[in-house]
BAZA-238004 format. One line per field, with one value per residue (C-alpha): x, y, z. Coordinates in pm, 1 decimal, padded with zeros to 6 digits. Layout:
px <- [X,...]
py <- [Y,...]
pz <- [Z,...]
# end
This chain:
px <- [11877.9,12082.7,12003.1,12260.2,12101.5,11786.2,11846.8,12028.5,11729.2,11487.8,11794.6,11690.3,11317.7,11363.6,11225.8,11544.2,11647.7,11794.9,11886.0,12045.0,12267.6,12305.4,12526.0,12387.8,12067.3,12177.8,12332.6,12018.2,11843.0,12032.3,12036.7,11675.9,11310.2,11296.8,10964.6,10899.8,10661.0,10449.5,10226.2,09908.3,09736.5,09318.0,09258.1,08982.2,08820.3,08998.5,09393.8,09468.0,09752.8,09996.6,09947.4,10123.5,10459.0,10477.6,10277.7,10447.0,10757.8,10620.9,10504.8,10895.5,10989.9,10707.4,10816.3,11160.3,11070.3,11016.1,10716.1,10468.4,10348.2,10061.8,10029.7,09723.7,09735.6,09433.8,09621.7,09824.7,09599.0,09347.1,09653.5,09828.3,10146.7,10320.0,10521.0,10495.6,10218.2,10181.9,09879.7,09731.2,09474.6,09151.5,09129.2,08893.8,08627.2,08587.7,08341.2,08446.9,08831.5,08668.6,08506.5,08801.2,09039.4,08770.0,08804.8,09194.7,09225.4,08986.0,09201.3,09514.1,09382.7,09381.9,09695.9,09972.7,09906.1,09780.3,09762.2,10131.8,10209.2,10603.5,10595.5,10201.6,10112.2,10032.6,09784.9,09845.4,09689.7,09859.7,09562.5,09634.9,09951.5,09891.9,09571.9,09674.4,09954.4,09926.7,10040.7,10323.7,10409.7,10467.3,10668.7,10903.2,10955.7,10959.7,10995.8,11319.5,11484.8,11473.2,11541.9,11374.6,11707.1,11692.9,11308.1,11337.0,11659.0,11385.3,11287.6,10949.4,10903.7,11129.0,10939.3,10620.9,10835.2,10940.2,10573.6,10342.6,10080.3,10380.1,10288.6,10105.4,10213.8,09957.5,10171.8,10504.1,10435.6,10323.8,10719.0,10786.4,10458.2,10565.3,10906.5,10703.0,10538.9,10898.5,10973.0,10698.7,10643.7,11000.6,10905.1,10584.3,10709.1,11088.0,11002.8,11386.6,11295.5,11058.5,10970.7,10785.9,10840.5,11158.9,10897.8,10881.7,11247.1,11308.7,11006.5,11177.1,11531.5,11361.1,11213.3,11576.8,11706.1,11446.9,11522.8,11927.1,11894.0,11656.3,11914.6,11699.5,11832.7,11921.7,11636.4,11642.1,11532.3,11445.6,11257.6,11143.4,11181.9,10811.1,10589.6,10565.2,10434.6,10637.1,10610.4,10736.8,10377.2,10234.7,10082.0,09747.1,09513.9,09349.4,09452.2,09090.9,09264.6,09038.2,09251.7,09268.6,09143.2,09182.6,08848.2,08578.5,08291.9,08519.3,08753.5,08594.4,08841.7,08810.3,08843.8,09168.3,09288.9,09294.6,09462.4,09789.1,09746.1,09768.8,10092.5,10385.1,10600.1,10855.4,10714.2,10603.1,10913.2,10986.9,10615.3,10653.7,11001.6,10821.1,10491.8,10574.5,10565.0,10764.2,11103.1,11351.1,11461.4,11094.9,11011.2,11390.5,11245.9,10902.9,11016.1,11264.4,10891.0,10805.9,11098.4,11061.9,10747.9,10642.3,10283.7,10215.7,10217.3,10358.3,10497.4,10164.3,09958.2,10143.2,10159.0,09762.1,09693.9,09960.4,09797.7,09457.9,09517.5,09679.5,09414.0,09085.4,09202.3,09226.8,08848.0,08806.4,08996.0,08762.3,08496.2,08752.1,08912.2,08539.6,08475.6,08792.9,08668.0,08294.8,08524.2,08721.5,08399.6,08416.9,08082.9,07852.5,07771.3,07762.2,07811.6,07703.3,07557.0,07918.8,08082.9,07887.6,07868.4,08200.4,08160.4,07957.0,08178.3,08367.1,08109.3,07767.5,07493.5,07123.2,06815.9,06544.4,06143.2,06095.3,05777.1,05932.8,06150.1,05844.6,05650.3,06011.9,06211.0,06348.9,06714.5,06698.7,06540.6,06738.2,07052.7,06929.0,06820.3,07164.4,07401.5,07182.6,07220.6,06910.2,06723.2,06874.8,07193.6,07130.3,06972.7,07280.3,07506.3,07267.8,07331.2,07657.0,07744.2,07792.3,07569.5,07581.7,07368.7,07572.9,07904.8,07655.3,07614.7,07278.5,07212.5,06825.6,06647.4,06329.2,06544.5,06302.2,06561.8,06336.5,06365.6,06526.2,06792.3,06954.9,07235.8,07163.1,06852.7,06873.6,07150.5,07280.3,07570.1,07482.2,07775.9,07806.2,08103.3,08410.1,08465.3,08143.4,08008.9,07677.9,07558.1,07176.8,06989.4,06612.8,06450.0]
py <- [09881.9,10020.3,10005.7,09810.4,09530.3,09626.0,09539.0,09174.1,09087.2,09142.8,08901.8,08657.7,08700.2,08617.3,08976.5,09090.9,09043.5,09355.7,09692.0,10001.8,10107.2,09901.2,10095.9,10407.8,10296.8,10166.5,10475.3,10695.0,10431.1,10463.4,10856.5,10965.6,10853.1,10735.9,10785.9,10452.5,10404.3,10125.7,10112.4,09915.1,09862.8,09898.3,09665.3,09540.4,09607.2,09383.6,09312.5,08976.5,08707.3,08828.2,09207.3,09089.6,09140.5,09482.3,09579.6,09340.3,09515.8,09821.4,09684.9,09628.4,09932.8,10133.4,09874.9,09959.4,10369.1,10505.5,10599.3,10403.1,10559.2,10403.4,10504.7,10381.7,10413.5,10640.2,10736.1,10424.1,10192.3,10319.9,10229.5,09870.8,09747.8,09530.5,09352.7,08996.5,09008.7,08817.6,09071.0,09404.8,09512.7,09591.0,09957.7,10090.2,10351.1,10594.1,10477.6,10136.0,10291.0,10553.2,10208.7,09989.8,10275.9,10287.0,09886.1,09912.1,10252.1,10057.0,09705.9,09856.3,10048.8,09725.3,09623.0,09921.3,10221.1,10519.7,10709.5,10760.4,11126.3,11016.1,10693.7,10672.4,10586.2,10822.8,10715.9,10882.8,10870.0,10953.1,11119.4,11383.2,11511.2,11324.6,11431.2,11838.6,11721.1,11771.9,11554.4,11788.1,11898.2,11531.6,11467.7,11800.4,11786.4,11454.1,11184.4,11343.8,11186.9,10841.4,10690.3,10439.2,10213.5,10216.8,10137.1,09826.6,09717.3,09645.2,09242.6,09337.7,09532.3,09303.9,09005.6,09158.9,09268.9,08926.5,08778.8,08765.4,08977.4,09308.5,09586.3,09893.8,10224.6,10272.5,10000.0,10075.9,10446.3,10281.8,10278.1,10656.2,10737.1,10538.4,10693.1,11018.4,10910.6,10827.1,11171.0,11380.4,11171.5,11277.1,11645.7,11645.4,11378.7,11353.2,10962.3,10812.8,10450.7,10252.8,09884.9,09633.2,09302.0,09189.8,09216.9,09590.0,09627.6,09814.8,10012.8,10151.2,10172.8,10374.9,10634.6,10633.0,10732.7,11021.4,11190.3,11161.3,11307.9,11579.6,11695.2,11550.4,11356.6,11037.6,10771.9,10419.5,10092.9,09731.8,09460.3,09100.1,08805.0,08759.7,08497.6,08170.6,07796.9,07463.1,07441.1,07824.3,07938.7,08269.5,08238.4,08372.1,08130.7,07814.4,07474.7,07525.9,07911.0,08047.6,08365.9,08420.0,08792.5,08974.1,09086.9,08855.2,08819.8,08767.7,08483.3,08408.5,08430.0,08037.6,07970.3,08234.9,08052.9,07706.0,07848.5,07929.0,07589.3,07395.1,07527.7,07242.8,07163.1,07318.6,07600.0,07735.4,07815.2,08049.9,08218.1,08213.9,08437.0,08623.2,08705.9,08660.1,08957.1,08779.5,08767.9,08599.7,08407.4,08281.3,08182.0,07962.6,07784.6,07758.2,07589.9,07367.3,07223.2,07169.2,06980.6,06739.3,06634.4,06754.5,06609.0,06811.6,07093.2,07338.1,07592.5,07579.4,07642.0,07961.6,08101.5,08030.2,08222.4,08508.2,08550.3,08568.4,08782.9,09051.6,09074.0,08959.2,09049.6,08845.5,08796.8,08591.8,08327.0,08150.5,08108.2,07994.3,07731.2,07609.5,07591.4,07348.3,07137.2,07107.0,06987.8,06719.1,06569.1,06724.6,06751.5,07081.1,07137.8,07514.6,07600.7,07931.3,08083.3,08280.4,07951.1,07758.6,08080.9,08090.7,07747.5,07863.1,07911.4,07549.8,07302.7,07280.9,07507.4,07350.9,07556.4,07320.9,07494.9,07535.7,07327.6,07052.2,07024.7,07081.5,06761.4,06583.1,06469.6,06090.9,06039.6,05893.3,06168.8,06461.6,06209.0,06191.8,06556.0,06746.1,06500.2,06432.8,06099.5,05808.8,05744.5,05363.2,05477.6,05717.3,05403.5,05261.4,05524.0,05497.8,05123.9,05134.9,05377.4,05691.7,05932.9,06193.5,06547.2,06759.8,06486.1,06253.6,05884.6,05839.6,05442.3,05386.1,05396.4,05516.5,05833.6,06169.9,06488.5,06791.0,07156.9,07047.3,06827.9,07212.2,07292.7,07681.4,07865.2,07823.4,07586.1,07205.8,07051.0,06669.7,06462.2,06171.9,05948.9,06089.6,06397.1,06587.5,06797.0,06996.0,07310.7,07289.8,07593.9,07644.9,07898.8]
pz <- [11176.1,10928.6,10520.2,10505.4,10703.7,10599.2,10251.8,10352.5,10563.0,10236.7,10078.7,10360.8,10305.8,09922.3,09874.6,09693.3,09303.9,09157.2,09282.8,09057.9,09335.8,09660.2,09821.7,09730.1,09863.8,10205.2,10213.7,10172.9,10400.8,10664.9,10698.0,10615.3,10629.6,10257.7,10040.5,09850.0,09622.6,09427.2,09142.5,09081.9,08797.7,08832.4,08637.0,08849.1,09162.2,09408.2,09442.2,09416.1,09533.1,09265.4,09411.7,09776.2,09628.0,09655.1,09936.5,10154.9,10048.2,10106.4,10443.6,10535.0,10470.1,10660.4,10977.5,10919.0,10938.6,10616.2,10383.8,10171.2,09849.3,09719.1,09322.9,09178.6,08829.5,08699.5,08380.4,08315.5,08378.1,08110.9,07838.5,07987.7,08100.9,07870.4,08138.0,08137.1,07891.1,07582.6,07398.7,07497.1,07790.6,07737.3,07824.6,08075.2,08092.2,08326.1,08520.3,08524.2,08649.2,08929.5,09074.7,09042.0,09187.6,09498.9,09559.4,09542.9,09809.7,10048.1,10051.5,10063.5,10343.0,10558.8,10429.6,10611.5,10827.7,10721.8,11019.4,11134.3,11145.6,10971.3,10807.9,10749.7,10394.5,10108.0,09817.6,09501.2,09183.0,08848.3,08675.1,08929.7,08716.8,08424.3,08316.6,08203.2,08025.3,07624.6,07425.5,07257.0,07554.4,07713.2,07397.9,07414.3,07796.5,07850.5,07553.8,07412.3,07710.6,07655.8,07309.1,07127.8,07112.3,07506.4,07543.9,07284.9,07485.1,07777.1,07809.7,07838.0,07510.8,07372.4,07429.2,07305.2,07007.3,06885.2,06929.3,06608.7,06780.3,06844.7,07029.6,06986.5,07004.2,07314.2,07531.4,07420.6,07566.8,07900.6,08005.0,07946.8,08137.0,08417.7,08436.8,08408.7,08759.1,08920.5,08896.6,08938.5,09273.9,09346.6,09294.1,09490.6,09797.7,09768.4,09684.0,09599.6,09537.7,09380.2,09432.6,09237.4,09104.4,08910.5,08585.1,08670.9,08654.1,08310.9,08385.8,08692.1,08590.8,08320.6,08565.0,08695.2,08362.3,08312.2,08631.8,08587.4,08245.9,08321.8,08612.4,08869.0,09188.1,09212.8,09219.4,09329.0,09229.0,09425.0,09281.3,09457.4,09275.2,09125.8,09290.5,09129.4,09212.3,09221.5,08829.7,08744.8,08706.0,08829.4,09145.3,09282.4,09080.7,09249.8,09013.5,08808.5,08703.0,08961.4,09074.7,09441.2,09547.1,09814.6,09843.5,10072.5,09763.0,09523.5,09744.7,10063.6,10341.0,10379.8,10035.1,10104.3,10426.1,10204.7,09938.0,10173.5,10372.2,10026.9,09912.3,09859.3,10088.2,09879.0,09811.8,10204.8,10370.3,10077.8,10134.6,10508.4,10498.4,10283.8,10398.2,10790.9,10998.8,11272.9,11283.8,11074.0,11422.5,11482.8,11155.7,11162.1,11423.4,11309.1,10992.9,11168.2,11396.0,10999.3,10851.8,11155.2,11033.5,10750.6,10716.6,11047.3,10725.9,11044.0,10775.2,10569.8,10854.5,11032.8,10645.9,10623.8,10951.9,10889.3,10525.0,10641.9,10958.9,10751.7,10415.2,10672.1,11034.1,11342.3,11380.9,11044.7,11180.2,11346.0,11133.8,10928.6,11133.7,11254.8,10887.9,10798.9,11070.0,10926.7,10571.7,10776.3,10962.0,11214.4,11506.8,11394.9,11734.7,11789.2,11401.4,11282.3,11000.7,10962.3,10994.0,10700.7,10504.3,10430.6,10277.4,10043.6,09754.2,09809.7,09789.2,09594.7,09748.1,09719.4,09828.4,09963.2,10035.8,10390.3,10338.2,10236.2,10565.5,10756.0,10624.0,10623.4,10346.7,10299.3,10311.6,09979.9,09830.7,09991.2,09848.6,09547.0,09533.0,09661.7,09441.1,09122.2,09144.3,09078.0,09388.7,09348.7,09377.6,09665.2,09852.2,09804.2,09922.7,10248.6,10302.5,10255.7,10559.2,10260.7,10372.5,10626.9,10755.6,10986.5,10954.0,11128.4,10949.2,10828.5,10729.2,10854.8,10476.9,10667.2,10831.6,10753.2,10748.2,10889.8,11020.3,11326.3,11130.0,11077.6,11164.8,11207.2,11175.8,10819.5,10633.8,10720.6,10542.8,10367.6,10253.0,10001.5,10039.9,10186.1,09996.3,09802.8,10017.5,09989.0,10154.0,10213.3,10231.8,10326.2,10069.9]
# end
């Protein structure tokens, strides 16, 4: 396709906000492979949710022919980007940044292809150039290009500006460094364009700037609009401000999966166009299954399974759907240790002694043992038809739960009432 109608089917996927030059860069898209670069900030060892903006983008761009840069920010991220922040960063160590930066290279590994010989992607860290550069000589070759009128002009330092807490001079630098990247990536991999989200914007029209000025070529820039919930939040954090990460031990993949399936109805058809890979003909239809019936949650469920394929693969998916049956009540029969495992981090975990399943354990007791509760009210829950091992109803007072009441070799789940689930574990 041409850039042209590249660029108007990121308008359709609600991956387009600003651009410094369309025409110029349909243009350039349409006659070349085009390097394209995005930053990340290691600020921990994982991506998370909010991090999908730009690597999808850079996803579309690889499928449409040209070149990924991955820049992981060695240099920058040891200082902090004031974008969208109310107060300053911590700053890193060393040793804490080398493990980070090892976390990010592997997940983003799994994220695009690395391997094609013309559009495969390049990772790139900024330490590389940054990292010989004094500090006079930054300021004489670099910082006399961009004036202080034009940096405070930006919404980001702007912002930070008018808040009681300012800004230091450590933060306000951030932008010239990362216009410093723009064009030394331009120098070393003819990268023209840089994406991020619409928060990034003065950032890269700033790197822009720099390379026009310094009589470099023309660079480009394309943010998405950034990704935020039904109420204007943020998203990538779970309703308790748990945020959602990419990697397995930090969000398990079904605790992943669930986020994307929980998403308003509102709120999915803009994540499916998105996120998809399929086409935008596919995904018209798809959504038109979910505005027949919406409570079918159609939308929610192809975005779950899309989400999860692409940051887990393929083979996570079943665990994961075996798992969200197991939630709903439904029959443990051929449940494995994967499936229940990745329950572990959505419902209370209890370790019981493998003794104690051996002699047997009252219903009442395990009851009152998993949930806390009195033993009269776990008798209670019992009468009443409340209780359940494996999502079968337990009412007999005198039932004995024992090693062959597991599920697997090792964990069974026990419910109370409709909804609290517990993951029993022998120890």
């Amino acid at each position: 396709m041409s850039g042209a109608e590249f660029l108007d089917e990121l308008k359709q996927r609600d991956l387009f906000a600003n651009v410094t030059d369309h025409e110029g860069l349909a243009k350039l898209l349409s006659s070349q492979i085009v390097p394209v670069y995005a930053g990340y900030d290691p600020t921990a060892s994982s991506l998370h949710v909010g991090n999908l903006v730009p690597t999808i983008m850079l996803k579309r761009f690889q499928l449409a022919g040209h070149k990924p840069i991955v820049l992981v920010g060695g240099a920058t991220g040891m200082i902090g980007d004031p974008s969208g922040r109310s107060d300053e960063r911590n700053l890193l160590d060393d040793d804490t940044l080398q493990g980070n930066l090892a976390g990010i290279r592997s997940e983003l590994s799994r994220l695009m292809d690395f391997d094609d010989p013309k559009t495969g992607a390049v990772m790139t860290n900024n330490m590389d150039w940054t990292r010989g550069v004094g500090f006079l000589e930054f300021l004489r070759d670099t910082g006399k290009y961009l004036t202080i009128n034009y940096m405070m002009a930006k919404d980001s330092v702007k912002s930070r500006l008018e808040n009681e807490s300012g800004i230091s001079y450590t933060e306000f630098s951030y932008m010239l460094l990362q216009a410093f990247d723009f064009v030394m990536l331009s120098k070393s991999h003819g990268c023209r364009l840089q994406v991020g989200g619409n928060d990034q914007y003065g950032n890269i029209t700033a790197g822009c700037e720099l390379s026009r000025k310094q009589g470099g070529p023309q660079l480009y820039g394309l943010t998405a609009p950034l990704l935020l919930d039904a109420s204007g939040q943020k998203m990538g954090k779970t309703s308790t401000g748990e945020r959602i990460w990419l990697h397995p031990e930090r969000t398990t993949p079904y605790a992943f999966y669930q986020y994307w399936l929980n998403r308003a109805d509102e709120e999915a058809p803009r994540l499916l166009r998105m996120f998809s890979l399929r086409p935008l003909a596919e995904i018209t239809e798809i959504l038109a299954e979910h505005e027949r019936d919406r409570a079918k949650r159609v939308a929610q469920r192809e975005l779950a399974r899309g989400m999860t394929t692409w940051v887990h693969g393929a083979a996570s998916l079943e665990p994961i759907e075996a798992a969200a049956r197991v939630m709903f009540g439904g029959s443990l029969d051929g449940v494995t240790e994967a499936v229940l495992r990745q329950l572990a981090g959505t419902m209370t975990a209890v370790d019981i002694a493998r003794a104690d399943l051996e002699a047997g354990i009252p219903i009442v007791d395990l009851i009152a043992r998993v949930t806390g509760e009195s033993k009269s009210k776990s008798r209670q829950l019992v009468q009443q038809g409340g209780a359940y091992v494996n999502n079968a109803k337990v009412t007999d007072l005198e039932h004995k739960v024992t090693l062959a009441s597991l599920a697997t070799e090792t964990m069974m789940v026990v419910r109370s009432g409709k909804k609290d689930y517990y993951l029993v574990r022998v120890a």
